[in-house]
FILO-440657 format. One record per residue (C-alpha): x, y, z; residue in one letter. Coordinates in steps of 0.25 Angstrom, whole numbers, plus 5000, padded with zeros to 4 digits. Last residue first. Layout:
# residues N
XYZa;...
//
This chain:
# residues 82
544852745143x;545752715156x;544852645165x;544452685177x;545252665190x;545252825190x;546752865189x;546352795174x;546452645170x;547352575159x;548552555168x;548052565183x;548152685191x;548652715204x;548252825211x;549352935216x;549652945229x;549653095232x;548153105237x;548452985248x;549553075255x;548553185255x;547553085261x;548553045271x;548853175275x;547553225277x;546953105285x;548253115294x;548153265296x;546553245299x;546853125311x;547953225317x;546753335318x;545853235324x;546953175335x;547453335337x;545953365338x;545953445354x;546253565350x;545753665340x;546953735332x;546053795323x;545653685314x;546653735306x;547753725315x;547153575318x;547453555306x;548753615303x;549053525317x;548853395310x;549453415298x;550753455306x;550453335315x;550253235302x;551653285296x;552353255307x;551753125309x;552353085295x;551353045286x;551252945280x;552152885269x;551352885256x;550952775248x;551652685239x;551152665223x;551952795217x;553352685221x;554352685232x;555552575230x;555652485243x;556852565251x;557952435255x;558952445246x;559052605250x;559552575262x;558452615273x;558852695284x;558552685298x;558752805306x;559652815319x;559352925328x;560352995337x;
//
């Protein structure tokens, strides 16, 4: 039987918009991964590339749904506000 270790609640720092995303899992890289290589036509022999690809993707779509910070008095941009 496994044993998980939990954390009381005392002990969670609070989450903010400012953290970044958890990676992800290795699960969710090799279904990626092989939708890829399905595309690709099942072609053997680039299961390091096509791991690579699902990494890149993934990351890049966790990256899109961070939202850019802004400073007070400037737009999304970095300009100033007018």
């Amino acid at each position: 039987m496994k044993h998980h270790k939990t954390k009381s609640p005392t002990h969670t720092p609070p989450k903010n918009n400012t953290d970044a995303s958890p990676p992800p899992s290795h699960e969710a890289i090799a279904e990626r991964a092989y939708t890829i290589y399905e595309k690709a036509g099942c072609t053997d022999g680039h299961c390091g590339e096509n791991w690579q690809q699902a990494e890149l993707e993934m990351q890049s779509e966790a990256l899109s749904l961070v939202e850019p910070r802004t400073v007070p008095g400037s737009t999304a941009s970095g300009l100033p506000s007018e």
